[in-house]
N, C-alpha and C positions, 0 to 999 in steps of 0.2 A: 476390601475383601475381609472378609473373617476365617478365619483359621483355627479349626479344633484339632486336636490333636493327644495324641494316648502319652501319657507322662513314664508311663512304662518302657517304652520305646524309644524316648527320646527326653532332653530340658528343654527348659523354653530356650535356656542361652544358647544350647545350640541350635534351635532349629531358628532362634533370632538371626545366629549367627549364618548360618545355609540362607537366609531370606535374601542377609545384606549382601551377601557374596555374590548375591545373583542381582543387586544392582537394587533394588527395592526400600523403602523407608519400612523399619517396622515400629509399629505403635502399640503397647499392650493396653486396651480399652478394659480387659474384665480379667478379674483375679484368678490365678489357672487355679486354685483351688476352690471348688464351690463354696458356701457357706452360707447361713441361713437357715430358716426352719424345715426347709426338704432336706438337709441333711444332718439337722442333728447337731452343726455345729454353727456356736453363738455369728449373727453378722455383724457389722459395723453398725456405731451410733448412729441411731434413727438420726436424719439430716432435715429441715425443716422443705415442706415442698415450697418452690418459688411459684407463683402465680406472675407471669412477664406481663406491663402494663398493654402491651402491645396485642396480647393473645387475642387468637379468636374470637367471635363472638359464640359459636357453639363450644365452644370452651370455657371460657369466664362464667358462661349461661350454665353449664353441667358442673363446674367446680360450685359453683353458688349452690347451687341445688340441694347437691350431697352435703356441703353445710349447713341447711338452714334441716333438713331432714337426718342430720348427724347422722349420714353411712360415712363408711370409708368409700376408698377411690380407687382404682384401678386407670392407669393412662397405658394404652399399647400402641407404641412408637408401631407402624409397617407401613409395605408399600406392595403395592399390585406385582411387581415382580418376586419378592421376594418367598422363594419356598416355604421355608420353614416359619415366617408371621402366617402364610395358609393354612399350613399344618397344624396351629398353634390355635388358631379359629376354626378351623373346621372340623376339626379331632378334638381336641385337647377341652377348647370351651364350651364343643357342643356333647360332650360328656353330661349326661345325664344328673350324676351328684354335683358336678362344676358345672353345668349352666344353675341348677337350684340354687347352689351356694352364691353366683354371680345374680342373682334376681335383690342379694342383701347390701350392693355394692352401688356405687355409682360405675360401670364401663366406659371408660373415653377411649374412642380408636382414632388417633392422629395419625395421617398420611404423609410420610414423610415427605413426599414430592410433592404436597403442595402446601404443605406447611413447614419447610425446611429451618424460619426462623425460630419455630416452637422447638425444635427436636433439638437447635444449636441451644436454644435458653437452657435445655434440661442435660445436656451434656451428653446428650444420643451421638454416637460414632458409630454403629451399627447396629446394625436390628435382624429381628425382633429384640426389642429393648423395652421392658415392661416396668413399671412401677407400682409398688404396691403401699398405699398412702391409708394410715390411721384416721380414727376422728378427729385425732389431734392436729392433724395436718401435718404427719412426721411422715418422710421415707422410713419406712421398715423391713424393706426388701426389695430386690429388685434382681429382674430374670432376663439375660442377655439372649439366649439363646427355646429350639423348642424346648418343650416338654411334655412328660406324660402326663391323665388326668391323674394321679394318684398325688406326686407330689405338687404338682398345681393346686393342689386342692388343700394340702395342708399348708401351702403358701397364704391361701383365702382364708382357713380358718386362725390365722395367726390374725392376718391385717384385720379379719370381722372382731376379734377378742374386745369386749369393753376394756378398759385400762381399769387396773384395779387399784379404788380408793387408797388412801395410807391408814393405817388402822387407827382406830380410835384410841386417843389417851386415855390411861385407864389412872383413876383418882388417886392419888396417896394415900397410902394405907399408915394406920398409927391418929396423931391426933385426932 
């Protein structure tokens, strides 16, 4: 189960604590504070994406792809029940400026329920679980839950960004 929840209201240790009291394991999967390019503050060191030896073949096939034609990547971890991966595709991606901007990406949509071993390789504990993969083959963001187009979109134009060169040594001056 996933559990959002207004920090105003309540902490996480308590509402950890009300989970266990009521007999429950709780596990926190995603940072209760956002971070990242939709909001402005810095995320975690891009992590290198794994490619599992074992993956799919329309998988291994679409990650090749997007490397050999240097886009970035996009993986969205959902599953037919799930609301908010709907919501997230049928709203969010088929947004007018975020489908345009997704036409620059490679899109992988992984079904968690039939590809359960994929979702454990990348360390999916619930979904909608979205990964947003440079040319470099870095994580540099990643989005647990829905979202609107707006910051989806500055999510895509962060991972679309070329990585910019080191600048040029400039000659010694004097002799």
């Amino acid at each position: 189960m996933t559990l959002t929840y207004d920090p105003k209201q309540s902490t996480l240790e308590k509402l950890g604590e009300t989970i266990t009291n009521l007999g429950y394991t709780v596990e926190v999967v995603a940072n209760p504070k956002p971070e990242g390019p939709a909001t402005g503050k810095p995320a975690a060191k891009p992590q290198q994406m794994p490619v599992p030896k074992n993956a799919p073949e329309f998988f291994t096939a679409a990650i090749t792809k997007a490397r050999a034609a240097g886009k970035p990547i996009v993986i969205d971890f959902w599953a037919e029940w799930c609301g908010p991966c709907k919501q997230l595709k049928k709203i969010t991606m088929a947004e007018t400026k975020v489908a345009k901007a997704l036409e620059g990406v490679e899109l992988i949509f992984v079904d968690l329920d039939k590809h359960p071993k994929l979702a454990e390789a990348f360390g999916v504990k619930s979904i909608p679980d979205v990964f947003f993969i440079n040319t470099e083959g870095l994580v540099v963001d990643r989005l647990r839950k829905f979202e609107e187009a707006k910051p989806f979109l500055e999510r895509l134009k962060t991972v679309s960004k070329k990585p910019t060169p080191p600048p040029a040594k400039q000659p010694a001056k004097g002799k």
